[in-house]
C-alpha positions as CSV (number, residue, x, y, z in Angstrom):
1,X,204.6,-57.0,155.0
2,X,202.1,-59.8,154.1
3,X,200.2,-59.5,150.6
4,X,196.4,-58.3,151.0
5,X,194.0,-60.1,149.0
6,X,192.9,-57.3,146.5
7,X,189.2,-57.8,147.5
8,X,189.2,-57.7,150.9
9,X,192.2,-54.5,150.2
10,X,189.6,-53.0,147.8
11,X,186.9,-52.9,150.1
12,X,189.0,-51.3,153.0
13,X,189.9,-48.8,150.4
14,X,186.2,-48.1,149.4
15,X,185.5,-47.8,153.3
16,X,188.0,-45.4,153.2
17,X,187.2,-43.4,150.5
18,X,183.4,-43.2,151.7
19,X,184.1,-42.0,154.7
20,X,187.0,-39.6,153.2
21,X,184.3,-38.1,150.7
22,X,181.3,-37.3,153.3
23,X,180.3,-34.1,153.3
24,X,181.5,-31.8,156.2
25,X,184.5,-32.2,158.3
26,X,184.6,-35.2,160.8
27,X,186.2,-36.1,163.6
28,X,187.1,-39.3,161.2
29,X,188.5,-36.7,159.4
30,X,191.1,-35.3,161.7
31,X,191.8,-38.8,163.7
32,X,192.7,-40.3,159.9
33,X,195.6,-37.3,159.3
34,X,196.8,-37.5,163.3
35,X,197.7,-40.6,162.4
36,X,199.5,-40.1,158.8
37,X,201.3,-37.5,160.9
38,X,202.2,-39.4,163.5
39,X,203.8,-42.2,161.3
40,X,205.9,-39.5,159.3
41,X,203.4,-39.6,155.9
42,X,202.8,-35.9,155.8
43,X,204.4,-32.5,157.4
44,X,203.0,-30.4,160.1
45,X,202.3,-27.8,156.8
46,X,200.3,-30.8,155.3
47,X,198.5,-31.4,158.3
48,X,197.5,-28.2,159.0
49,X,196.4,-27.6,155.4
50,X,194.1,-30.7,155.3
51,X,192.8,-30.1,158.6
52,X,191.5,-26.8,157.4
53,X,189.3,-27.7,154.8
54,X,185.9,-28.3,155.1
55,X,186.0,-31.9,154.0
56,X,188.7,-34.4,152.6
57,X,188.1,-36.3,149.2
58,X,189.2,-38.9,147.9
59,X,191.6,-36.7,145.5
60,X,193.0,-35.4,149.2
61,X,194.3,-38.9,150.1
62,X,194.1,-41.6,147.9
63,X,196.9,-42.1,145.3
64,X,197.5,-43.2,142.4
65,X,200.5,-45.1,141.2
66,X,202.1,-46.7,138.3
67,X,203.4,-49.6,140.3
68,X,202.9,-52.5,142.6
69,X,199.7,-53.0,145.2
70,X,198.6,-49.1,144.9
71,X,198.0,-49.3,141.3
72,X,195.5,-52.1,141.9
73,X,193.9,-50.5,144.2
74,X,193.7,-47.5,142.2
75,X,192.5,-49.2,139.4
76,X,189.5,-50.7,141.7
77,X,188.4,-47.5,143.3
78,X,188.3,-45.5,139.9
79,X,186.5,-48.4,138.3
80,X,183.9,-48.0,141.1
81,X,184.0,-44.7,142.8
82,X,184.6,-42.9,139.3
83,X,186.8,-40.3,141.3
84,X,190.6,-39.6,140.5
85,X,193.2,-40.2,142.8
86,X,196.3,-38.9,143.9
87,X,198.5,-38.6,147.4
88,X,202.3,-39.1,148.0
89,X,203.7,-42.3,148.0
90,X,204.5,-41.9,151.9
91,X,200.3,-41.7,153.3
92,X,199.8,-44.8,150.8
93,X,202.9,-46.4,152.7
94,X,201.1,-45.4,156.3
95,X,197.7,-46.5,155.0
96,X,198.9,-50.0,153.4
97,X,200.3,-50.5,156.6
98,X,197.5,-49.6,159.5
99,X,195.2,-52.1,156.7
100,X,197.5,-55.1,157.1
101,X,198.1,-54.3,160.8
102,X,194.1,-54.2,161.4
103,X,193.4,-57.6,159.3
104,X,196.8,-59.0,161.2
105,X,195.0,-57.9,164.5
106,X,191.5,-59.4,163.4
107,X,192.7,-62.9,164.0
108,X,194.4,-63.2,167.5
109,X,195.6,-66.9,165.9
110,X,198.2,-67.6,162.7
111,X,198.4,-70.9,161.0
112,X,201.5,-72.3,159.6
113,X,203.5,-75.1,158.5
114,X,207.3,-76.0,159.1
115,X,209.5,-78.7,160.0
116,X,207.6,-79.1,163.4
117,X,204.4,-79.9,161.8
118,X,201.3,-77.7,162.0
119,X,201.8,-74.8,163.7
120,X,199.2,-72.6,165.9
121,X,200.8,-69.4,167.2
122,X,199.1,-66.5,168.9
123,X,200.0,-62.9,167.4
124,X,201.3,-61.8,170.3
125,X,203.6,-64.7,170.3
126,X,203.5,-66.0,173.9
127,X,201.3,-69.4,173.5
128,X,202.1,-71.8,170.4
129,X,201.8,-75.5,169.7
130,X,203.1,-77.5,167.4
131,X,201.2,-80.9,165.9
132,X,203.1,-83.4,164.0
133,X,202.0,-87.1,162.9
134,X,205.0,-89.6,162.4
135,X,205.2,-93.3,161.0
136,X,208.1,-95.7,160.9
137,X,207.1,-98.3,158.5
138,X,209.8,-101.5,157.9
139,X,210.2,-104.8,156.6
140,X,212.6,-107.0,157.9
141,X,214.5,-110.2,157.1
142,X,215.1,-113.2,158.9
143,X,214.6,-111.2,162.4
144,X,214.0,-107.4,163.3
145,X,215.5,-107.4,166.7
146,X,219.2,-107.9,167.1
147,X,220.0,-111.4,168.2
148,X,221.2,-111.9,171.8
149,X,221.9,-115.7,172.3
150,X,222.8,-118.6,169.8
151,X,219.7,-120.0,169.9
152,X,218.5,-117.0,168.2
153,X,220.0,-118.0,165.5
154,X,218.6,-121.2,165.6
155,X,214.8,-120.0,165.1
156,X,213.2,-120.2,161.7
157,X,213.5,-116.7,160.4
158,X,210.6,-114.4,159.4
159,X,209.9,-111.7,156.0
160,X,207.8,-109.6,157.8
161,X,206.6,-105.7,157.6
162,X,205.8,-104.2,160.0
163,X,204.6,-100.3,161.7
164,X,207.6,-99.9,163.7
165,X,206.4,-96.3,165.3
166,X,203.0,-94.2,165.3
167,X,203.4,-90.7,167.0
168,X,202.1,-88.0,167.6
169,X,203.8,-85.4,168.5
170,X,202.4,-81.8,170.3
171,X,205.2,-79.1,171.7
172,X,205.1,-75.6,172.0
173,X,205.1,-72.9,175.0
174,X,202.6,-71.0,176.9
175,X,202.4,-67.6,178.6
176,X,206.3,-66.9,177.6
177,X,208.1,-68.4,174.8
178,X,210.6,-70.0,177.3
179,X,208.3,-71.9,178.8
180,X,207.9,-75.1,176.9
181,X,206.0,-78.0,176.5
182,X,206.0,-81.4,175.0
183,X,204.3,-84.3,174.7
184,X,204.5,-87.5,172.4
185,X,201.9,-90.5,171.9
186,X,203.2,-93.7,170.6
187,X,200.0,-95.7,168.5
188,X,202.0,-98.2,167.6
189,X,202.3,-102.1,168.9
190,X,206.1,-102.9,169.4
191,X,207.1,-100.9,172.5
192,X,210.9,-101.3,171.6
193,X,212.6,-103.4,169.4
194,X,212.4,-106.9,170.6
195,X,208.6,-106.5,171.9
196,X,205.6,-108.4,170.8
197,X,203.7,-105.8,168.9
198,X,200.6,-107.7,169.9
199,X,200.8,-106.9,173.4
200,X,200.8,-103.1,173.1
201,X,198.6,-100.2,173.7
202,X,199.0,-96.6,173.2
203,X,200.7,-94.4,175.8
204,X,202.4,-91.6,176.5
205,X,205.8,-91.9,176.4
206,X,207.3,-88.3,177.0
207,X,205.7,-85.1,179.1
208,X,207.7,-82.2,179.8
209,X,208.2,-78.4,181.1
210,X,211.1,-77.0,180.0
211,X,211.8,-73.4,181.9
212,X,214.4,-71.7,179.9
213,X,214.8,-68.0,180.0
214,X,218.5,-68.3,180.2
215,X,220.5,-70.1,177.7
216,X,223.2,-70.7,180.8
217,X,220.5,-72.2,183.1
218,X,217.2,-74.0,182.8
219,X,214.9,-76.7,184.8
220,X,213.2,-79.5,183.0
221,X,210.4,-81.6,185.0
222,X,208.9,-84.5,183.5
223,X,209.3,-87.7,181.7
224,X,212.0,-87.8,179.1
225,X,214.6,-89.9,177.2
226,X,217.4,-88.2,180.0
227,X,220.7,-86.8,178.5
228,X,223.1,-89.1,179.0
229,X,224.0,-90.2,175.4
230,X,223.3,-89.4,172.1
231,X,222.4,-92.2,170.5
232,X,219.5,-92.5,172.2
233,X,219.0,-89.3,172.7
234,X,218.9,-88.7,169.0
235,X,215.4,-89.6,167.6
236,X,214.6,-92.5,166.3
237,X,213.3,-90.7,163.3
238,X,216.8,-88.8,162.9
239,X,219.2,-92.3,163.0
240,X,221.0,-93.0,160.7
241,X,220.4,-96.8,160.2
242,X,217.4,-98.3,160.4
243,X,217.4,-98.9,164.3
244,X,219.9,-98.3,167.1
245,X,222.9,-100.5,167.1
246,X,223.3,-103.7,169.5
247,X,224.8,-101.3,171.7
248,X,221.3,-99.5,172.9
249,X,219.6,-102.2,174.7
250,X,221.9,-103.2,177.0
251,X,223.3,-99.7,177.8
252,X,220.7,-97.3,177.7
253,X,218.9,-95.5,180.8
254,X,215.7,-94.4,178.4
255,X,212.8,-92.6,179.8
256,X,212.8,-91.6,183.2
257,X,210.6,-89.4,185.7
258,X,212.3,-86.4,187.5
259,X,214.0,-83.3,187.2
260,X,216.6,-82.0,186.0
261,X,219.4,-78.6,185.4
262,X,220.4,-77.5,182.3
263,X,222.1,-74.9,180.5
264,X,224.7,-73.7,178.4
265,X,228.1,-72.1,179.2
266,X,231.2,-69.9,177.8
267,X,228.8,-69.8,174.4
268,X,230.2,-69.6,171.1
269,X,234.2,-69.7,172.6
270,X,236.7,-72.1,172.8
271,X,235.4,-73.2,176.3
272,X,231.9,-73.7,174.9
273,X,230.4,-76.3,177.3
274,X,226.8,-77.9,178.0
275,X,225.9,-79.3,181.4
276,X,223.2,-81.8,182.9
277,X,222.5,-82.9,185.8
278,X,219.5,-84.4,187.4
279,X,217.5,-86.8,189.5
280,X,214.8,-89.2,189.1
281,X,213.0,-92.4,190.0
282,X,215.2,-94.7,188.5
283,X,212.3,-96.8,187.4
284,X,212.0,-96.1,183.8
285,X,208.7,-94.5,182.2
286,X,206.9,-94.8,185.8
287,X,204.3,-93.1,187.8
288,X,205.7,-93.2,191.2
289,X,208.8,-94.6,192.7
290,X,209.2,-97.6,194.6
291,X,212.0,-97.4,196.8
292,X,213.9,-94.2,198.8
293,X,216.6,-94.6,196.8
294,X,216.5,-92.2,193.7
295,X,219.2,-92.3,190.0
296,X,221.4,-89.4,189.9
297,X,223.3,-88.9,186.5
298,X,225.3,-86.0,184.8
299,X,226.5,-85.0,181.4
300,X,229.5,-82.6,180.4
301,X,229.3,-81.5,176.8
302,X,232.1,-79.7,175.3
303,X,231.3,-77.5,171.8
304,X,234.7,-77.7,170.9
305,X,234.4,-76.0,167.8
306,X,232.4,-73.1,170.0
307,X,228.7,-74.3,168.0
308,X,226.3,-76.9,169.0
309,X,225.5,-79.8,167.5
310,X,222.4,-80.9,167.2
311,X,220.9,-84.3,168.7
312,X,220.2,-86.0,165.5
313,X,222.5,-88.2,163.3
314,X,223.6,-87.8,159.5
315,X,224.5,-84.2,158.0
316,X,221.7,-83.9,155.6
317,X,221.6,-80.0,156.5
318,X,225.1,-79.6,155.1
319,X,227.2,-77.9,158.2
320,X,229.2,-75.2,156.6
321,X,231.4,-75.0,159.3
322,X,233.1,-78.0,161.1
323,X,230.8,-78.4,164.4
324,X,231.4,-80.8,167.0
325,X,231.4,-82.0,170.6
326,X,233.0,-84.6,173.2
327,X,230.9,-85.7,176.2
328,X,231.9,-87.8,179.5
329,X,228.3,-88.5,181.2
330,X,227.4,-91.6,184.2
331,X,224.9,-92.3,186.6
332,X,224.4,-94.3,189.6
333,X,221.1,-96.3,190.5
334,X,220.0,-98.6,193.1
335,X,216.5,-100.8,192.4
336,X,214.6,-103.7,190.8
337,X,216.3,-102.5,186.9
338,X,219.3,-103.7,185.4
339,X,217.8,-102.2,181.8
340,X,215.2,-99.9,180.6
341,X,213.4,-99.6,177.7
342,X,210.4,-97.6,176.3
343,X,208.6,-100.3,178.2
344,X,209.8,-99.6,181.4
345,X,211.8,-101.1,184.0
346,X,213.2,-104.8,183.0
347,X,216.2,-106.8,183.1
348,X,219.2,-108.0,180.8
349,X,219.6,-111.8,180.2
350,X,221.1,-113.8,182.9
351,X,219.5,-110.9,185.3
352,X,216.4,-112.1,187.2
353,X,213.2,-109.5,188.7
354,X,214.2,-108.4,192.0
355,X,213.2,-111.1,194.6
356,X,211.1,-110.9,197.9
357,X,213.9,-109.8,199.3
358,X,213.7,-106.3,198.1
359,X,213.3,-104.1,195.3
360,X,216.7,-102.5,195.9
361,X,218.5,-105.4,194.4
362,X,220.7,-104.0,191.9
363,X,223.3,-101.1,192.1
364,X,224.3,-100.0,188.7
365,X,227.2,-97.8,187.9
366,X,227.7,-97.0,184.2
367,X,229.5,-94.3,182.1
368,X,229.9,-92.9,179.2
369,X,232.3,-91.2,176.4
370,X,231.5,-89.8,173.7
371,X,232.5,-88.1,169.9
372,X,230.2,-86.6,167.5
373,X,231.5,-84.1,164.8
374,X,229.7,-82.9,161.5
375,X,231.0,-80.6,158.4
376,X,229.8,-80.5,154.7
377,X,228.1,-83.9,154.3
378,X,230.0,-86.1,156.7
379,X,228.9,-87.1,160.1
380,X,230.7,-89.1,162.3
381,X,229.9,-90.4,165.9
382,X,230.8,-93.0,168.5
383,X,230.6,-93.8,172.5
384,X,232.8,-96.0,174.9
385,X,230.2,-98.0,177.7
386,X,231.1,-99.2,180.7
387,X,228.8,-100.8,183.3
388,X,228.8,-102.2,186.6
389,X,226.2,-104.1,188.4
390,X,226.2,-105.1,191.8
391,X,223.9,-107.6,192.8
392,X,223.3,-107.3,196.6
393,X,221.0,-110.2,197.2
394,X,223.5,-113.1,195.7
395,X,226.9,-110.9,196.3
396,X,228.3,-110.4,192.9
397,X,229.2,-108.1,190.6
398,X,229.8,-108.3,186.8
399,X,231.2,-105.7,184.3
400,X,229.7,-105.1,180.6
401,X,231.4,-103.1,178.2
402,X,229.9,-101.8,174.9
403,X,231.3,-99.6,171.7
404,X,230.2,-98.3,168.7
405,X,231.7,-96.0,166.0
406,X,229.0,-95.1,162.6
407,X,229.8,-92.5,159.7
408,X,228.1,-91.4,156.9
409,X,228.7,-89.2,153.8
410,X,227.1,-87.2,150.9
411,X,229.3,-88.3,148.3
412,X,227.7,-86.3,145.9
413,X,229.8,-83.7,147.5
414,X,233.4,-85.7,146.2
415,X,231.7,-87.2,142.7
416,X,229.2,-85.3,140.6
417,X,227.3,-88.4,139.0
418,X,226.4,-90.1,142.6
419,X,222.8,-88.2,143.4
420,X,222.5,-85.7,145.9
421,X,220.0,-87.3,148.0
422,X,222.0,-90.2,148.7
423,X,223.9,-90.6,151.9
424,X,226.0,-93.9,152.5
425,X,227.0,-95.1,156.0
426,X,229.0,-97.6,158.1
427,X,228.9,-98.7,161.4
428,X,230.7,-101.3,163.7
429,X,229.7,-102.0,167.5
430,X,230.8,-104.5,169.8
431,X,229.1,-105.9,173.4
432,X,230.2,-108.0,175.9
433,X,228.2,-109.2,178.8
434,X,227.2,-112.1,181.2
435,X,226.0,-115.6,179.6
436,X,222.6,-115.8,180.3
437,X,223.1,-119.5,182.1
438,X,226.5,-118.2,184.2
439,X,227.5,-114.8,184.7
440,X,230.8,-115.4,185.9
441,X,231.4,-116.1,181.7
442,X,230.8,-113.3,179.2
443,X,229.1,-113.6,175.7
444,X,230.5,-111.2,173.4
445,X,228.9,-110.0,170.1
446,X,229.5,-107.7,166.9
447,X,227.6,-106.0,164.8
448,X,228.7,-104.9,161.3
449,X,226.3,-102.7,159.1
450,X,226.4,-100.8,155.7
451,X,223.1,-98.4,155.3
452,X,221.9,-95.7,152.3
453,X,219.7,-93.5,153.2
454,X,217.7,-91.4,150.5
455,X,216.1,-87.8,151.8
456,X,213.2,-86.5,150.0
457,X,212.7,-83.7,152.6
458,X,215.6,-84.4,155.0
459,X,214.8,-87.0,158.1
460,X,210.9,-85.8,157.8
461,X,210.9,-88.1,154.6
462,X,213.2,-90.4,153.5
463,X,214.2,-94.1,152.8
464,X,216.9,-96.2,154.8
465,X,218.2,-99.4,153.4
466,X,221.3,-101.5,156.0
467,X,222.7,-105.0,155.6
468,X,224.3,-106.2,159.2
469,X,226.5,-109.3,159.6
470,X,225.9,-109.9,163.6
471,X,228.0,-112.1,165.5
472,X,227.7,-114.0,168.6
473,X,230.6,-115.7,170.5
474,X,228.8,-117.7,173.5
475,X,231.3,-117.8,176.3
476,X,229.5,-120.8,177.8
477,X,229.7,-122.7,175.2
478,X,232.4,-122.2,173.6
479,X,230.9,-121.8,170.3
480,X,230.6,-118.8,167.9
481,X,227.9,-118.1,164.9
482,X,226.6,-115.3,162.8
483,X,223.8,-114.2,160.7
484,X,223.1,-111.5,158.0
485,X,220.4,-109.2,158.3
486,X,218.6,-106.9,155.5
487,X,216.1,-104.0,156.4
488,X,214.0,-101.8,154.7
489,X,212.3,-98.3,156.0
490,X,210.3,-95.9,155.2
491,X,210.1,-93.1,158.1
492,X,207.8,-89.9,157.3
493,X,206.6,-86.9,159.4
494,X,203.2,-84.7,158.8
């Protein structure tokens, strides 16, 4: 039971005690020992006997005690009232209990705090929202994007700091507590990573409805980062690096508009498997579609160890017991896109916006596997890309690949003297895709990075330091070049 305030306990006390040392009997009277019987407090006998007299006083039912909240308030009343006190410790159990449930029933709201942000709950429990403020703020140098073509390379590099991402974040549920909401704002300028951050506004970037009474089934509606990998599904304030790897841009569905089924099977067993499957625009974070045509994906999760794993990178909450999962997911899409990005709808290099001809110019096919696993301090993840896009104005078709595998440890775990904040990663990823002047050749590039992260309060506060040596070997021309990269972050949740 919540602690009482001793005033506001005191006065309830007093109130009691007034009414309990009227003269005459009262209906007060007898509604006050119902109810002690009722809860178990006192016997029939001791009802019956109480009920008889003329009038209750305060030596009738109010005890006193040599311990804990009753001696306080015994103290109070026989400071103020004068009168001695005694009952059994069972009424003062009964009557501790209808005060706390009568001040928890004066406020139909609770306030709280947790690692959602602020919390707003009703005391019933069916509506609650949840407010959070995040900020992503970095310093980069040369460049803070990942370089795509040699010329990048080329360009006079920059020491620059920057607000990476402003949210705010509001989720909760309303009317039953499986049906859930969310909603996220981004405040800040650089819509994704290789944006102009002074060409951006504030948006809303997701809005969902999640109805989920049963853990095997569930519908989503909305606008969401859909479930195809984890990556970037995973937050970009629960990475593990700074950013993404190279692998993101060019292989990443992002946000999109729709609907989708969702659920959980064969829980907590060998066969413990999570299913997706849905349909939406295909256009990115959209209002309305522009064609017929419509991007259908699916995801198959399998819990091998029988637990989930959560959709955020690093093991900073220490999994006792070795958790992981293996995914296959695709999806097939026929439009104007040959990426998305928080943005939107847009293009990869070498890919021009859909002519005159039609906005149905592209047909992309892509899949996905994927390996995540976490126990005691290490964390270790990776997915295979493959991607296929038909262009069906000029008649072609080109395949990109894409790979990455990351893993991080608490080595405080193994050696003693290394702090216990500190977790130290690795992570190696590899694309290959068209040339940007012909795509009948293929660029390929690497990216090698070495990142510390230091948790203050887990990913809600904490610093992340990576080096990356990125490659570029341009298929074109022949040629090959790299550059190293340093970044700095501090990312922190309210």
């Amino acid at each position: 039971m919540r602690s009482l305030p001793l005033t506001r306990f005191s006065s309830i006390a007093l109130l009691v005690a007034s009414v309990l040392t009227s003269s005459g009997a009262s209906a007060a009277d007898k509604a006050l020992l119902d109810i002690l019987l009722y809860n178990g407090a006192i016997t029939p006998a001791q009802h019956s006997k109480l009920l008889a007299k003329d009038a209750l006083t305060t030596s009738d039912v109010l005890p006193s005690s040599s311990e804990g909240s009753s001696t306080r308030v015994a103290d109070v009343q026989e400071q103020q009232l004068g009168t001695a006190v005694s009952l059994d410790e069972g009424i003062q159990r009964a009557i501790d209990a209808s005060v706390a449930a009568r001040m928890a029933n004066a406020s139909s709201v609770e306030a709280s705090y947790g690692s959602k942000g602020f919390r707003l709950e009703t005391s019933d429990g069916k509506f609650a929202t949840n407010l959070q403020w995040r900020a992503q703020l970095r310093y980069s140098n040369p460049v803070g994007s990942d370089p795509r073509q040699l010329s990048d390379f080329d360009t006079d590099g920059t020491s620059s700091f920057e607000a990476r991402r402003l949210r705010m974040k509001i989720g909760g549920h309303g009317f039953q507590p499986w049906i859930k909401y969310y909603f996220e704002v981004d405040l800040q300028p650089a819509r994704d990573v290789d944006a102009d951050s002074a060409k951006a506004s504030a948006r809303v970037i997701d809005y969902r409805i999640d109805l989920a009474k049963w853990s095997w089934g569930g519908i989503r509606v909305g606008q969401w980062k859909i479930d195809l990998n984890r990556e970037r599904v995973d937050s970009s304030g629960r990475q593990q690096f700074v950013e993404r790897s190279i692998v993101n841009r060019v292989f990443t569905v992002d946000r999109q508009l729709g609907i989708q089924l969702r659920g959980r099977l064969f829980k907590e067993t060998a066969a413990d498997l999570n299913y997706y499957a849905g349909i939406f625009n295909g256009e990115g974070r959209s209002v309305r579609n522009g064609s017929k045509d419509h991007l259908y994906m699916g995801r198959l999760q399998w819990n091998f160890s029988g637990r989930a794993l959560s959709w955020r990178q690093t093991d900073v909450e220490f999994t006792e017991k070795p958790t992981g999962s293996f995914a296959i997911a695709g999806f097939t899409n026929t439009g104007p896109c040959t990426r998305w990005s928080s943005s939107g709808c847009g293009n990869l290099d070498g890919f021009a916006k859909a002519n005159s001809a039609g906005v149905d110019q592209y047909k992309i096919e892509q899949g996905v596997q994927e390996l995540a696993f976490k126990y005691r301090g290490f964390s270790f993840q990776q997915e295979w890309h493959r991607k296929f896009i038909t262009d069906r104005v000029e008649g072609t078709r080109n395949d990109l690949t894409g790979a990455y595998v990351q893993a991080g440890y608490f080595f405080n775990n193994w050696i003693a003297a290394i702090p216990a904040p500190l977790e130290l990663a690795a992570r190696y990823a590899y694309v290959e895709e068209p040339n940007t002047f012909d795509r009948s050749v293929y660029n390929e590039r690497e990216e090698f990075t070495l990142g510390a992260n230091w948790f203050f309060n887990g990913h809600s506060n904490k610093i992340t330091l990576d080096v990356s040596h990125l490659i570029i070997d341009d298929g074109f021309l022949s040629t090959k070049d790299s550059e190293n990269r340093v970044r700095l972050q501090w990312d922190v949740s309210f």
